[in-house]
C-alpha positions in Angstrom: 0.0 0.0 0.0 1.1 3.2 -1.1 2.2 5.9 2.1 -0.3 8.0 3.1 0.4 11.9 2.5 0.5 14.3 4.8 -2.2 16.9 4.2 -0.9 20.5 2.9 0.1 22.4 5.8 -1.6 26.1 6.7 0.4 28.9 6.5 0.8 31.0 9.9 -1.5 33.7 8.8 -1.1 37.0 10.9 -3.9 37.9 13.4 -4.9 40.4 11.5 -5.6 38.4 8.2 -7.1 35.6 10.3 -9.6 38.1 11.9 -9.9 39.2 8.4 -11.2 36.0 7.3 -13.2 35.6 10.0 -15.4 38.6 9.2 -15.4 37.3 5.2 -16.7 34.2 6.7 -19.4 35.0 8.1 -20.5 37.6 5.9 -19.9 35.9 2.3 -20.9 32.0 3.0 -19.6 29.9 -0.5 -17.9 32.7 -2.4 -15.1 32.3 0.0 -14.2 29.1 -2.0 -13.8 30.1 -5.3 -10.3 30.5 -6.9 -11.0 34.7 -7.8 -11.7 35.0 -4.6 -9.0 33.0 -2.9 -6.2 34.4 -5.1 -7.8 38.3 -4.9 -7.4 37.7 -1.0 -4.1 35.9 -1.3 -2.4 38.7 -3.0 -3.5 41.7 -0.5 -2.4 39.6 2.1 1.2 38.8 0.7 1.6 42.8 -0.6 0.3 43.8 3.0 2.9 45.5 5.5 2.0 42.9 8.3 3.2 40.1 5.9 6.9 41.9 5.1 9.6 39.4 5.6 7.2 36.3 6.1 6.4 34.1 3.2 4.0 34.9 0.1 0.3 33.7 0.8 -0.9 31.3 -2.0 -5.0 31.1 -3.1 -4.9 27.5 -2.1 -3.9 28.0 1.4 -6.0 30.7 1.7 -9.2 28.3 0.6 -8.1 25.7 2.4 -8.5 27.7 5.7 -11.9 28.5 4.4 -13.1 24.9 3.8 -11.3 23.7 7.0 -13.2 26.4 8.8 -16.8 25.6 6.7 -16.7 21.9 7.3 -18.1 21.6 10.8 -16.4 18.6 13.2 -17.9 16.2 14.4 -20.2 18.2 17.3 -20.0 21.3 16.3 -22.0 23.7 14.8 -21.1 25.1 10.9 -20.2 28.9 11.1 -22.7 31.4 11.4 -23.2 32.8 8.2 -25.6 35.9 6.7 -26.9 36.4 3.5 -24.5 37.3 0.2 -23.5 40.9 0.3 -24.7 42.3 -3.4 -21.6 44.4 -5.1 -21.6 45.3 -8.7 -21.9 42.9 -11.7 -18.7 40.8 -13.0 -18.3 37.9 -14.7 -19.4 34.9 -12.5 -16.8 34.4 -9.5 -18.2 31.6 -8.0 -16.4 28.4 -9.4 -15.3 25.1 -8.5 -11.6 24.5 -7.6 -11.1 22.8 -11.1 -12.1 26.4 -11.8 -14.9 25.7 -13.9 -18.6 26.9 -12.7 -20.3 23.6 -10.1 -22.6 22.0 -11.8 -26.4 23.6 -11.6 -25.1 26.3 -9.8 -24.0 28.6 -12.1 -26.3 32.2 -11.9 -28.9 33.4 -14.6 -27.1 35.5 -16.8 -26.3 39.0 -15.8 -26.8 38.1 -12.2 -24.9 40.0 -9.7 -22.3 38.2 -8.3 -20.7 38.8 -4.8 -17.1 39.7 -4.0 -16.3 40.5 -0.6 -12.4 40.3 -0.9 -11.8 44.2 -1.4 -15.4 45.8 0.6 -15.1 48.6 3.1 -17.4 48.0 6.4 -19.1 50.6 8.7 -20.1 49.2 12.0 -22.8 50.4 14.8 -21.3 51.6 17.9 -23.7 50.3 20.6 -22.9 53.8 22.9 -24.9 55.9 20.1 -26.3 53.6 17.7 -25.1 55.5 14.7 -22.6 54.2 12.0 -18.6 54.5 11.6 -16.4 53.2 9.2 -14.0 50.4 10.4 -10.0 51.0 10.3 -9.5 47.5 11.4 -10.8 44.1 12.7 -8.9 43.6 15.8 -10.1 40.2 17.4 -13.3 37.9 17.5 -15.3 35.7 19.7 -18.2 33.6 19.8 -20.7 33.6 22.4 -22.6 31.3 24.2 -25.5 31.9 22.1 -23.5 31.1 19.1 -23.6 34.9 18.3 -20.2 35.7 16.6 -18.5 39.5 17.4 -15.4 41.4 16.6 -14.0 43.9 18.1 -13.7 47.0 15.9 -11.4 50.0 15.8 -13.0 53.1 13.7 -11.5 55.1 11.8 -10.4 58.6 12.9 -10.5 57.1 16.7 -7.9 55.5 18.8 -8.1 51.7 21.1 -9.9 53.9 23.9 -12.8 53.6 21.9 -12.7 50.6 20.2 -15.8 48.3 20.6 -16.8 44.7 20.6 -19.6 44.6 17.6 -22.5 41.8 16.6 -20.9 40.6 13.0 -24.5 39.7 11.9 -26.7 42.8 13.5 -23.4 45.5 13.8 -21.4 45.2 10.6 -22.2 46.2 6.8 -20.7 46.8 3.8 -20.1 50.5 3.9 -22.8 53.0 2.3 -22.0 55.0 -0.6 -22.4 58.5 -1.0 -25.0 59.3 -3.3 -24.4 62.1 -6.9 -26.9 64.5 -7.7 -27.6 62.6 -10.5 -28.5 59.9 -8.5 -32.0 60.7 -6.5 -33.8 58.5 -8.3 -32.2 55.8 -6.6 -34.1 56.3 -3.3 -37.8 55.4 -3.3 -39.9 55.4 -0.1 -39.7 52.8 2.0 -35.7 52.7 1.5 -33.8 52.5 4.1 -30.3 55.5 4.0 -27.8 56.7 5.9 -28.1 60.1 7.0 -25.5 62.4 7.8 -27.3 63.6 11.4 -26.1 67.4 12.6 -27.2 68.8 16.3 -25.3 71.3 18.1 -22.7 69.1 19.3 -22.6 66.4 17.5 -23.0 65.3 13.6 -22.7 61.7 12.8 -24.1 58.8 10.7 -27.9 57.2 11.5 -30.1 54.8 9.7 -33.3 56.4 8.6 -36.6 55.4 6.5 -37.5 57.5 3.9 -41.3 58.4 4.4 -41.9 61.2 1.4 -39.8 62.2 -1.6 -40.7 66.3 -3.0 -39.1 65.7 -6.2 -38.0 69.2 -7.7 -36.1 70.0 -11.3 -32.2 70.0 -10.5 -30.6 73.2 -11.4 -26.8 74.5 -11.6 -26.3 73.5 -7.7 -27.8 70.0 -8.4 -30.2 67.9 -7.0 -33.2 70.1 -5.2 -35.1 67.4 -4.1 -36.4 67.3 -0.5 -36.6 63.7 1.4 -38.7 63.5 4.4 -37.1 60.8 6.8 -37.6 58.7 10.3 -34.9 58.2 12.5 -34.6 54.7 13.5 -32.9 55.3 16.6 -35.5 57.7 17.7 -38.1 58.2 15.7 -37.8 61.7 14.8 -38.5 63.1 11.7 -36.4 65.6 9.1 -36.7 66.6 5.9 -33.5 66.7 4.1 -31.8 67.0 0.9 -29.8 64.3 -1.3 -26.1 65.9 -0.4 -27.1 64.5 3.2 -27.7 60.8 2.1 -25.9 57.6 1.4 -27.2 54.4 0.1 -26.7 50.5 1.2 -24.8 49.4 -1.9 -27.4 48.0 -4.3 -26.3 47.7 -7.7 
């Protein structure tokens, strides 16, 4: 009988790509196998100043971590894992590790296709409940409910107020500003970001859009007036486009 052979080892992956992958885990389910996504990921990690004088990451390690860390053991639970994120269309990024498409599993034409590997995230700080952008992904846990968290440093602040956030409930791809020319992208009923100004404060919140005045745009843009809900505390404002950003929705 022929020897057995030793599996393919891991790399040692830095904390911070692990707790990278962590958060890609649980936020893009399957697509984390495909080659284009492996090999995307591989090369920011290996051009990355935490990997300088440590070996070059290859896409095959990289997706072997992933289906090591997909393939639940023998008691345990699989990883926790939330719907696709949508990004823009591309040419389908989703196959098998022959890299040809799995079979039946290949989208309808011109569907969009997720990839994760290069996203932006804001995150919800629970002392205000409005929305920051994320500088970095600092560690991760799993509660006893099975809830996973990381612990998030924003941008702009330093570790004294860095926060332990819900991946499922507290993390999101990051909104996009929204172009004049782009009002007609909010309808009522959409849920935006709004850029929320009081005397002493002016920060991000989630709001509902309850009424749209749409006007004619003129040489300073967009006129239109959107009357919004505060989720965190139902207040109301009426506000203009410059004000908004949108969930990416493409």
């Amino acid at each position: 009988m022929p020897p057995r052979l030793r599996p393919r080892e891991l790399p040692k992956f830095t904390k911070a790509e692990i707790e990278h992958m962590e958060v890609l885990l649980n936020l893009g389910g399957e697509e984390s196998l495909s080659r284009e996504f492996c090999e995307k990921l591989a090369k920011k990690f290996s051009l990355a100043e935490g990997r300088s004088g440590k070996p070059a990451i290859q896409w095959d390690q990289v997706q072997s971590w992933f289906r090591m860390k997909q393939k639940p053991s023998k008691g345990e639970v699989a990883p926790i894992t939330s719907a696709p994120i949508k990004t823009q269309t591309v040419t389908p990024s989703n196959p098998s590790i022959s890299n040809g498409p799995p079979e039946n599993s290949a989208p309808p034409k011109g569907e969009k296709l997720p990839d994760i590997s290069d996203l932006e995230f804001e995150a919800k700080s629970s002392k205000d409940g409005a929305w920051y952008d994320v500088a970095h992904f600092l560690t991760h846990r799993v509660l006893n409910s099975g809830e996973p968290e990381v612990r998030v440093r924003f941008v702009g602040f330093g570790s004294e107020e860095d926060e332990w956030v819900n991946v499922k409930t507290g993390v999101r791809e990051r909104s996009l500003p929204l172009e004049s020319s782009e009002c007609h992208k909010v309808n009522v009923g959409d849920l935006v970001l709004c850029f929320h100004e009081k005397r002493d404060q002016a920060i991000y919140y989630d709001a509902h859009v309850l009424e749209i005045q749409r006007k004619l745009h003129d040489i300073r843009g967009c006129r239109c007036l959107f009357l919004l809900r505060y989720v965190h505390d139902n207040t109301e404002e009426r506000v203009q486009l410059k004000r908004l950003c949108c969930r990416p929705s493409y």
